[in-house]
N, C-alpha and C positions, 0 to 999 in steps of 0.2 A: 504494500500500500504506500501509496505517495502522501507523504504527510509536510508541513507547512517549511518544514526544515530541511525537507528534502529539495522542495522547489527554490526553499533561496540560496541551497548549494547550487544547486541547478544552471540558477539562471544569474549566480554572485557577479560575474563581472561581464555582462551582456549589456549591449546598447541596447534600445530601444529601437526598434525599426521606423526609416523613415525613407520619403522617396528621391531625396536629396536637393529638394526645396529649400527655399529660408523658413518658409511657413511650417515644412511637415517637421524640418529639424527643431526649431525652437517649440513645437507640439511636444515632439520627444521627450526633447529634455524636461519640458512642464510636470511629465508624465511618470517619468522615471522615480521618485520616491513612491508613487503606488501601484509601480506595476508588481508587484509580489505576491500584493495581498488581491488587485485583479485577476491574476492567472489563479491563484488559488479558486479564487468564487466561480472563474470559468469552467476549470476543473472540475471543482466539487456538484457544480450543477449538472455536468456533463455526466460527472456517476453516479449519481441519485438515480438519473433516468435508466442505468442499468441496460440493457440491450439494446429496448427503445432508441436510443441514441437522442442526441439533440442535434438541431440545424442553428446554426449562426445565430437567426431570427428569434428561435425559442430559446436559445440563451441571452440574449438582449431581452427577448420580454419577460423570462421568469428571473433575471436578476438586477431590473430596472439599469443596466449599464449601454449605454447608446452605442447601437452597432457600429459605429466610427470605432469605436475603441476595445470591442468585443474583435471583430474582423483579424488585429494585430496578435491579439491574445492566442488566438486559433493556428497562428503560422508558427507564434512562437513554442507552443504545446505542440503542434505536429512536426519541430524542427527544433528541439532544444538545442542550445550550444555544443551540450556533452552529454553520451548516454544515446539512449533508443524513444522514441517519439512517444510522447504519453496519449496521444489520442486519434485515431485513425477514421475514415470513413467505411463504414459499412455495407456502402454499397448500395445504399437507398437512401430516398428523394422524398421528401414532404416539401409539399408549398415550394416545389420548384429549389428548393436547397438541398444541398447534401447532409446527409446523418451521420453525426460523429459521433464515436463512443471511443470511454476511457480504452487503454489496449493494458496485457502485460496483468498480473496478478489482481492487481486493484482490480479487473475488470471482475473474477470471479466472483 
């Protein structure tokens, strides 16, 4: 199981993704003291839903976080730094979005 001390090993000395803008860069940096505990809430919503999986959309609306900011969360869990990707897609499609579920133990 991925616990909150895992992801900040995880993701300790990671930028923030940006698209090399002034605007998306100084976003980043904005962003960066809370993206740990973001990725976590993305995560943990993500394994609640257990099989089912979640789409982008349904984690933006069950954990009130605006898909702007959810969307980055998703690349960075499916592409950590270091390690094997904590969340994958499944393979199916709600509302036109792809379904991602936790991968790796925690999924069990």
């Amino acid at each position: 199981m991925i616990g909150q001390q895992t992801l900040d090993e995880l993701f300790a000395a990671s930028e923030p993704p940006h698209n090399g803008t002034l605007t998306s860069i100084r976003a980043a940096r904005r962003v960066r003291p809370y993206l740990n505990g973001l990725r976590a809430q993305v995560y943990e919503f993500i394994k609640a839903q257990g099989l089912k999986g979640a789409t982008r959309q349904e984690v933006a609306d069950g954990t009130g976080i605006p898909i702007q900011t959810i969307c980055p969360r998703f690349c960075e869990l499916i592409k950590p730094p270091h390690g094997d990707p904590l969340i994958c897609k499944n393979g199916a499609e709600r509302d036109g979005g792809d379904v991602f579920i936790v991968t790796g133990p925690a999924h069990a």
